[in-house]
C-alpha positions in Angstrom: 39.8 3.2 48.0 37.2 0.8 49.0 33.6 0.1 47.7 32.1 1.9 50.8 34.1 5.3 50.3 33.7 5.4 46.3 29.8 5.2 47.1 30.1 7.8 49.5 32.4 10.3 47.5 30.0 9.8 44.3 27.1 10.3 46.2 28.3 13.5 47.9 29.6 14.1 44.4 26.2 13.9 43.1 24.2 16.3 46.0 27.0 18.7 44.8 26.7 18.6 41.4 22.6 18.4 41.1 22.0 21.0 43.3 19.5 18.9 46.0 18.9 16.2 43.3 17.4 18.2 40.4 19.9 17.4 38.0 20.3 13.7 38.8 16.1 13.5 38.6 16.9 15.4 35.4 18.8 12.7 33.9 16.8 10.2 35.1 14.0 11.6 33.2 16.1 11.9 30.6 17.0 8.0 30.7 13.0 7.1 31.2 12.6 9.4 28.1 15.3 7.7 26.2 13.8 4.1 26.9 10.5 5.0 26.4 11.7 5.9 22.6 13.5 2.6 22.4 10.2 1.1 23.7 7.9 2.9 20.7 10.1 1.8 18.2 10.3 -1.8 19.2 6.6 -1.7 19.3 6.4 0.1 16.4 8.3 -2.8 14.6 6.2 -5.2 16.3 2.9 -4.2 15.4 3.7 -2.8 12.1 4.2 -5.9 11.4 0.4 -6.6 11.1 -0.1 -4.0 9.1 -0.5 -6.3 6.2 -3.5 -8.3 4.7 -4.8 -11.9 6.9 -2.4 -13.3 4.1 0.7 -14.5 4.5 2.9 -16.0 1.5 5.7 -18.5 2.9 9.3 -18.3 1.9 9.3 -20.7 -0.8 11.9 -21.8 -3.8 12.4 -19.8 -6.8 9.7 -21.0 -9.5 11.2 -20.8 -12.9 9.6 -17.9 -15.6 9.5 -16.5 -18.9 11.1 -12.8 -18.9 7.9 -10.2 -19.6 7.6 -9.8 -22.6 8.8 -7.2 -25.2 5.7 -4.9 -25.8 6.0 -1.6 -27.9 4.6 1.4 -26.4 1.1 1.1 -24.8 -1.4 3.0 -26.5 -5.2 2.3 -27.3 -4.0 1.4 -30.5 -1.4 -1.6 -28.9 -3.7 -2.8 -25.9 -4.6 -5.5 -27.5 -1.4 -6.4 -28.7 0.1 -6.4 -25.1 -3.0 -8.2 -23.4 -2.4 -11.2 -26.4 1.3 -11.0 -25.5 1.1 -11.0 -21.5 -1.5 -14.0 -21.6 1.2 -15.8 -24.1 3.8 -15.0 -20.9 1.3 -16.0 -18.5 1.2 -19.2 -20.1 4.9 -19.8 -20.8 5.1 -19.4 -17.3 2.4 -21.6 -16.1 4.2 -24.8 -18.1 7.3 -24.1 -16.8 6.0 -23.9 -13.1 4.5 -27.4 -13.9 7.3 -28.3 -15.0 8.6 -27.6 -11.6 6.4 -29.3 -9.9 4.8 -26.0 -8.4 1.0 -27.0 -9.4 -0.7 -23.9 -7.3 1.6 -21.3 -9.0 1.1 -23.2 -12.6 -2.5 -23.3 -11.6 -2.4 -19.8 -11.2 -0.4 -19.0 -14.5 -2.7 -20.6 -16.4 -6.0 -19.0 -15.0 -4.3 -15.5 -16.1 -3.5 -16.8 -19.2 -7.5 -17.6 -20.5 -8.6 -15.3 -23.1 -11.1 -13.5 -20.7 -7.9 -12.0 -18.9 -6.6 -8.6 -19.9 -3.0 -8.4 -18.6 -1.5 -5.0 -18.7 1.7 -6.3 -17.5 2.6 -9.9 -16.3 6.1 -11.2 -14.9 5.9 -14.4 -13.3 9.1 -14.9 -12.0 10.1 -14.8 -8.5 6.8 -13.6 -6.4 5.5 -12.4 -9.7 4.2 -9.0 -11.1 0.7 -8.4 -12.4 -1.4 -5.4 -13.7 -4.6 -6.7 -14.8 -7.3 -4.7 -16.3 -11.1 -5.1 -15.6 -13.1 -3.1 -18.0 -12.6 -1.3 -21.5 -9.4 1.1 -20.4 -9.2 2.8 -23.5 -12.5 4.0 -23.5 -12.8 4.7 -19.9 -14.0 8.0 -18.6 -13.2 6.9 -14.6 -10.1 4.4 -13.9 -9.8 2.9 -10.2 -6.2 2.0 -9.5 -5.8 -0.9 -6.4 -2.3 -0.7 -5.0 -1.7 -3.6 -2.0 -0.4 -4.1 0.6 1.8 -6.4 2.3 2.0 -10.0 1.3 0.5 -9.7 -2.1 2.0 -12.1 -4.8 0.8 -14.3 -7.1 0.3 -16.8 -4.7 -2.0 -14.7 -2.8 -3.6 -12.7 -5.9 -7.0 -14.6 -5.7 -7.8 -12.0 -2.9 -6.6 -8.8 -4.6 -8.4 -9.7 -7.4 -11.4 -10.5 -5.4 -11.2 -6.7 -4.4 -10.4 -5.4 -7.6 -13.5 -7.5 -9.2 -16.0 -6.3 -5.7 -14.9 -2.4 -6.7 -15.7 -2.6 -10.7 -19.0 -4.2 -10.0 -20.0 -1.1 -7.9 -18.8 1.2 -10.0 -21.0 -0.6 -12.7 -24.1 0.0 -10.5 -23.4 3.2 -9.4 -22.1 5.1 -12.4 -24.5 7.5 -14.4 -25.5 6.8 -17.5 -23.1 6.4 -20.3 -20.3 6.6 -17.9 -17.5 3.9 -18.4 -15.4 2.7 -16.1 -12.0 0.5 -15.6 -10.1 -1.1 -12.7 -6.7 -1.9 -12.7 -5.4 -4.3 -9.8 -1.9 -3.1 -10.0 0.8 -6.2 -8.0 3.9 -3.7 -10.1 5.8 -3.9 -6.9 7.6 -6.4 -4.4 5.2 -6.0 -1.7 7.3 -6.6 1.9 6.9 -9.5 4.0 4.3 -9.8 6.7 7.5 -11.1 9.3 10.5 -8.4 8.0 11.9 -5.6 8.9 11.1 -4.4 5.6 7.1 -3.8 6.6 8.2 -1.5 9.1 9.9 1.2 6.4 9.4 3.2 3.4 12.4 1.0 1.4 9.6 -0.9 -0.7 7.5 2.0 -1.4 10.3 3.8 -2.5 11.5 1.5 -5.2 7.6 0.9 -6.2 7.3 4.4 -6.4 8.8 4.9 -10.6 6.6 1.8 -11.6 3.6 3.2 -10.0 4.3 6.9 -11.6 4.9 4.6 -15.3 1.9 2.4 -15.0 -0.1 6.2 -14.7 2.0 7.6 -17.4 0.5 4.2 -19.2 -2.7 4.8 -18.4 -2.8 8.5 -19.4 -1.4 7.1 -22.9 -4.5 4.8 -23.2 -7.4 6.6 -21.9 -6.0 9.9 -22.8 -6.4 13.6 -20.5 -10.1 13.5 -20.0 -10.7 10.2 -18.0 -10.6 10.9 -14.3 -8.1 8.7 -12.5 -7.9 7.9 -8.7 -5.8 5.3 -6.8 -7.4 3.5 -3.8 -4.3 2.5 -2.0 -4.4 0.1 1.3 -2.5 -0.9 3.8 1.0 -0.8 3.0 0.0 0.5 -0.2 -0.9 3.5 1.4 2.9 4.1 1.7 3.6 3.3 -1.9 0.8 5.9 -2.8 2.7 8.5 -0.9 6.2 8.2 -2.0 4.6 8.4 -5.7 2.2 11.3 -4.8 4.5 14.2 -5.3 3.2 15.7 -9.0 1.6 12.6 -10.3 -1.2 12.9 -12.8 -4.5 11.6 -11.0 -7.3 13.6 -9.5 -8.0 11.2 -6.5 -5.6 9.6 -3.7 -8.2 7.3 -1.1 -5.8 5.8 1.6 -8.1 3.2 3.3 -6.5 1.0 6.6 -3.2 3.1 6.1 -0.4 3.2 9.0 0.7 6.3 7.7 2.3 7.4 4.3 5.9 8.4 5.5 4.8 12.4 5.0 3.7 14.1 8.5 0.7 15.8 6.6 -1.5 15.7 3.3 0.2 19.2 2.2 3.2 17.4 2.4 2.6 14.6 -0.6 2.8 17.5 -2.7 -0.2 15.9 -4.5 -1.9 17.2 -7.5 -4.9 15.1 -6.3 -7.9 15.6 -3.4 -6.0 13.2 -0.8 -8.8 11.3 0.9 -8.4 8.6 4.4 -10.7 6.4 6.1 -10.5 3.6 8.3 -13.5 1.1 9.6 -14.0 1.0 13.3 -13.1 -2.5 13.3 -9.6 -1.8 11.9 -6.8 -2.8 14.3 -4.4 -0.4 12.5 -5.5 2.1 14.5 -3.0 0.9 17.2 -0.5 1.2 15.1 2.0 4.1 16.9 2.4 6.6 14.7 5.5 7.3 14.6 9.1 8.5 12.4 11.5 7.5 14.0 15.9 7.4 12.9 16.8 3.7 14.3 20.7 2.8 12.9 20.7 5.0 10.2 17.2 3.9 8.9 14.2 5.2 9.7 11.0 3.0 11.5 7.3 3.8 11.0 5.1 5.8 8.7 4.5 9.5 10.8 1.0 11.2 11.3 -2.3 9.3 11.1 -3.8 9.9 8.0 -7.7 10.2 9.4 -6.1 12.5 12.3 -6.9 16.2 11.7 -3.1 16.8 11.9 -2.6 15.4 8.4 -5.1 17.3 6.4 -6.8 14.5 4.4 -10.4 14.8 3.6 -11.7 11.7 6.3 -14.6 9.8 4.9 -16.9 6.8 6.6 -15.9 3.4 6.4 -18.3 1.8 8.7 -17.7 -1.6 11.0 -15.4 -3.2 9.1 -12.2 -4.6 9.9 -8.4 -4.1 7.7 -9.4 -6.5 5.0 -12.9 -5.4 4.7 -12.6 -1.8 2.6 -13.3 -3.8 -0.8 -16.0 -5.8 0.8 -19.3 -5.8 -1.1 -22.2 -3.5 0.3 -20.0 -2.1 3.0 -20.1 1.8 3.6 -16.3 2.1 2.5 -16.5 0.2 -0.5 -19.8 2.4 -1.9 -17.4 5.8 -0.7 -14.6 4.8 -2.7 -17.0 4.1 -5.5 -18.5 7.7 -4.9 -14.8 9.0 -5.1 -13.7 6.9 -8.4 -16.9 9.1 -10.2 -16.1 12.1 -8.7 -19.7 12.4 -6.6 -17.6 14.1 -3.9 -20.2 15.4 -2.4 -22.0 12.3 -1.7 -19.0 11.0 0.2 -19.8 10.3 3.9 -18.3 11.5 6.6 -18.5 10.5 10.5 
């Protein structure tokens, strides 16, 4: 049969069987529908990609490192013990980065390792691991816990730290009287790669997720039931937050410059804690597409918006700022989270 007369039959084919050409329109539609999907999820991959702090760490060569070292069980009574023991790592590892010709890292190593550090944990191998404690923990009646985002290392901690130290001074100035307070910058996971596929799923936050719910298990051991514990998760970290959120003993979850936290709503973290959200207007985030979707077995993007009235969190102000800006001193979002570490609730703002 020629070209001409196969056209012809399927086209009569195709009046017959769409009825007037509502079924072929039909599955048009459907084919427009079915790229459009294809479409969100490239850009979801794309622009998730952002979603990560102005920092990005480059591929570099394994730097060679002590393994952490052997603590017994953290308690008030052994914090000292396993600060002394993690700046003793810290410095291991800076001689043997020398060594290896890596002077930032060794630079780095060395800086944790000063007497003036209190390092909770410390593993300095590979990216490197680092819980470091600002303030008296064991005395504490209100912890902050920081969990990053993308792109947070060792080589990149002089920023986190930079946030960590920007929240504990405001906590200083606005606590009440005789109320103490402690900051823990928490880098406990391998935080994914600003230019991966793993930014764009919940793989990293899932295997962060047990050392998140141990390093509160370790607080609760040092400062005990009373002290009031939140975690001020961003970015990224935001994801992390939710995968550990199910149960966990803290009164306060604040996800600030989030893409989303892999649950469709708040009720769904099946959180013991108030689940707070903001993001400052200047936040490019908010084009992140907010989506869930199943691409080759794994599934791309982080669901619902967290300040969107659809996921149930309690939305607070975070002024003008931009995605690295929540931590920024005298901004409205950094005085909010403050007001949320000391349980002033009520003098949270809200747009």
């Amino acid at each position: 049969m020629g070209s001409a007369a196969k056209y012809r039959r399927a086209a009569d084919g195709g009046r017959r069987a769409d009825g007037g050409g509502r079924a072929g329109r039909g599955r048009q539609a459907g084919r427009w529908r079915q790229a459009g999907r294809w479409r969100r999820a490239a850009l979801a991959a794309l622009v998730a990609g952002a979603v990560v702090l102005p920092l990005s760490a480059a591929v570099r060569p394994d730097i060679p490192a002590p393994a952490p070292a052997s603590l017994p069980p953290l308690s008030a009574a052994t914090l000292d013990e396993a600060y002394a023991a993690n700046r003793a790592n810290a410095a291991e590892a800076s001689r043997l980065a020398a060594a290896h010709h890596d002077r930032s890292r060794a630079a780095t190593d060395r800086q944790l390792a000063a007497s003036t550090r209190h390092l909770l944990h410390f593993d300095g191998r590979g990216s490197g691991r680092v819980t470091e404690v600002l303030g008296d923990l064991a005395r504490a009646d209100r912890v902050a816990v920081l969990v990053p985002g993308s792109d947070t290392g060792l080589d990149t901690y002089g920023r986190f730290l930079a946030a960590a130290s920007a929240l504990y001074r405001q906590l200083a100035s606005q606590a009440p009287a005789g109320t103490r307070t402690a900051v823990v910058a928490w880098l406990g996971y391998e935080t994914p790669g600003t230019v991966s596929t793993t930014v764009t799923t919940t793989g990293r936050a899932e295997q962060a997720a047990p050392h998140l719910r141990a390093l509160v298990a370790d607080l609760r051991a040092i400062s005990g039931e009373e002290a009031r514990v939140a975690l001020l998760c961003h970015s990224y970290g935001s994801v992390v937050c939710g995968r550990s959120a199910a149960g966990l003993d803290v009164d306060d979850i604040a996800l600030v410059g989030s893409p989303g936290t892999g649950a469709d709503t708040a009720a769904a973290l099946h959180a013991r804690a108030r689940v707070w959200a903001a993001r400052g207007r200047g936040d490019w985030v908010e084009n992140v597409p907010h989506l869930d979707l199943d691409l080759f077995g794994t599934t791309v993007g982080f669901g619902t918006d967290p300040v969107s009235p659809a996921f149930g969190a309690r939305v607070f102000t975070a002024g003008d700022g931009g995605h690295s800006d929540y931590f920024r001193p005298g901004s409205t979002s950094l005085t909010n989270l403050a007001r949320i570490v000391l349980g002033e609730t009520k003098a949270v703002t809200h747009d």
